[in-house]
C-alpha positions, -999 to +999 in steps of 0.1 A: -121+165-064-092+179-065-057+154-059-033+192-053-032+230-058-010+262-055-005+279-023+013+308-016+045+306+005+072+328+018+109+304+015+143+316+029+169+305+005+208+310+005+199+340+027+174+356+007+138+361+012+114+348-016+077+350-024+062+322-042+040+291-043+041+253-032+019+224-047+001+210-018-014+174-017-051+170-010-060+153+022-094+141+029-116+120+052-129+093+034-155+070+055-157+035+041-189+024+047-203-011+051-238-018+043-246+010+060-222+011+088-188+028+090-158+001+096-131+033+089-123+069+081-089+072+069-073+105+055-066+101+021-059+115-016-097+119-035-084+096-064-084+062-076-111+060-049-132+031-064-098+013-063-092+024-028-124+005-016-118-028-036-081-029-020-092-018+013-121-050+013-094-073+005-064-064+026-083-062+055-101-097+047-131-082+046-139-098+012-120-129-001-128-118-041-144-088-057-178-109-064-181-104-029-187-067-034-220-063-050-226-025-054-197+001-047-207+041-044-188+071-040-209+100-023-191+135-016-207+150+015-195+190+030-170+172+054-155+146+032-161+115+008-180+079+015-168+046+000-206+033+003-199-008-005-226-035-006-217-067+006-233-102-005-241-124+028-211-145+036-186-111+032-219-093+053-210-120+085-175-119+080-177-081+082-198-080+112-169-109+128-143-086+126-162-050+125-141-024+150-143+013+149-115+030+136-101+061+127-066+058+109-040+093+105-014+087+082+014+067+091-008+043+118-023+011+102-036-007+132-056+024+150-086+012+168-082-032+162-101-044+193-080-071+202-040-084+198-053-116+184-069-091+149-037-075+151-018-105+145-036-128+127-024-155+107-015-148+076-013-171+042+017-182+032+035-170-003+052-199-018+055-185-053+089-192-072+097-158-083+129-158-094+145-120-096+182-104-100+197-077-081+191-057-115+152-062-106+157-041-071+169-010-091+147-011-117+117-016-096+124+018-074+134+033-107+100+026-123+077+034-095+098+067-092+085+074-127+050+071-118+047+091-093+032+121-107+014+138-075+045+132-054+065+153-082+040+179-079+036+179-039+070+160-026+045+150+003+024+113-013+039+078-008+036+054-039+029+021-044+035-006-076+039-041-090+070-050-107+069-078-132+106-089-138+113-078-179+081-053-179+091-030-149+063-013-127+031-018-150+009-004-121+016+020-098-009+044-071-002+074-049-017+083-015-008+107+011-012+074+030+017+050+025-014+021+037-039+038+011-016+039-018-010-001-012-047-008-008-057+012-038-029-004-055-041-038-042-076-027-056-066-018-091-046-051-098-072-071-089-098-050-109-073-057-138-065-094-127-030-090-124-016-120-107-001-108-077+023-145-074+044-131-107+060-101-093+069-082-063+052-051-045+073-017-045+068+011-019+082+043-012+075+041+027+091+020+059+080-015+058+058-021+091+040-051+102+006-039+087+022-035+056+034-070+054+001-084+064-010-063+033+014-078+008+003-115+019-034-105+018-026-095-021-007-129-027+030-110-032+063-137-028+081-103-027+081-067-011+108-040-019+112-007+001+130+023+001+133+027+039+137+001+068+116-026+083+109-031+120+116-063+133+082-075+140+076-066+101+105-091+094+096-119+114+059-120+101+072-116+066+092-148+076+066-168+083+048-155+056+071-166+032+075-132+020+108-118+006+115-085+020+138-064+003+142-027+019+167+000+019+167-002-016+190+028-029+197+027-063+218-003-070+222-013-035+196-029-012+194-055+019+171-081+022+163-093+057+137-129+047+141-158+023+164-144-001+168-177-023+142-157-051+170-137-059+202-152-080+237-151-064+222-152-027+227-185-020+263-180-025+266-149-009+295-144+016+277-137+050+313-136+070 
């Protein structure tokens, strides 16, 4: 399917009328299905889809390792796309333990959790000794901003990557969803066994609580941001262990939880 396309458009610029045409992102329902039953629809980009599921299973701790995931189908129906996944038996109960019915528009990632003890759960702690330098902020938002290929075409899909300090981004996935572009990130490094402990997540979005949880589901030390985080996104990234690094404008960025991975912090003048 289709990721964008060409529509026409009318713009007003510097008082002048102008005909023309915009590169529009594609936004689909995509049902991810289960073993036969529907745990979500979210509205997403139709690529990297395969990636999207894998991602999806694990951030939400539906599956604890790919193995879990026996069979994975993609079937394109009139009114959108099923991520048809087979689960072996322990992943089957665990599913069924923490199945709710949700439906989740871009920008919400907690729509339709039953209960305020799934939307807080406790979360693993990242005790990784990443060690990074201020450089590695820049040159993380730099690299991610050179992979993002559909938001250059659209200017309306969130990005997500992983930084390894000395490599840059060497993975990066885009989403009209700032949630599906981590998960299918989250998917495609562990399809390619990246270890998540030896760099930091990048994202172009705000830094909410969901998308904390989602970084210390994937076994990141450190998340970097181009906008703000809320505070209940900094005090679970706390206890997480999780460095989060946000506001991240060229050279200059704030970081808001442990910032003894990065050199020069601990003598910082805090006055």
């Amino acid at each position: 399917m289709e990721t964008h396309r060409i529509v026409p458009r009318l713009a007003y610029r510097a008082g002048r009328w102008e005909r023309g045409g915009r590169s529009v992102a594609a936004e689909v329902p995509v049902a991810i299905v289960y073993n036969g039953t529907t745990q979500a629809v979210m509205m997403a980009t139709p690529e990297a889809l395969e990636d999207f599921a894998c991602g999806f299973s694990l951030t939400e701790g539906i599956v604890s390792d790919l193995a879990e995931m026996t069979e994975t189908e993609i079937v394109s129906l009139p009114q959108g796309i099923e991520l048809r996944i087979w689960l072996a038996g322990a992943a089957e109960e665990r599913f069924h333990a923490r199945r709710r019915a949700q439906v989740g528009p871009v920008g919400c990632g907690l729509c339709g959790i039953d209960s305020l003890n799934e939307a807080l759960r406790p979360l693993p702690v990242r005790a990784a000794p990443l060690h990074l330098a201020p450089a590695d902020a820049e040159a993380a938002m730099k690299g991610l901003m050179r992979l993002q290929e559909l938001n250059f075409a659209t200017r309306a899909a969130h990005a997500a990557g992983f930084y390894l300090p000395g490599k840059g981004v060497v993975l990066g996935r885009e989403d009209v969803g700032r949630h599906n572009a981590l998960d299918k990130l989250a998917g495609a490094m562990a399809r390619a066994g990246l270890g998540a402990p030896d760099g930091a997540l990048v994202i172009t979005s705000r830094i909410s609580v969901d998308m904390v949880q989602k970084a210390a589901m994937i076994g990141a030390p450190v998340l970097m941001a181009a906008s703000a985080p809320t505070a209940l996104a900094i005090a679970e990234a706390e206890a997480a262990g999780i460095t989060l690094v946000a506001v991240v404008r060229g050279a200059d960025f704030e970081i808001f939880t442990h910032p003894e991975r990065f050199t020069g912090s601990e003598t910082a003048d805090v006055a």
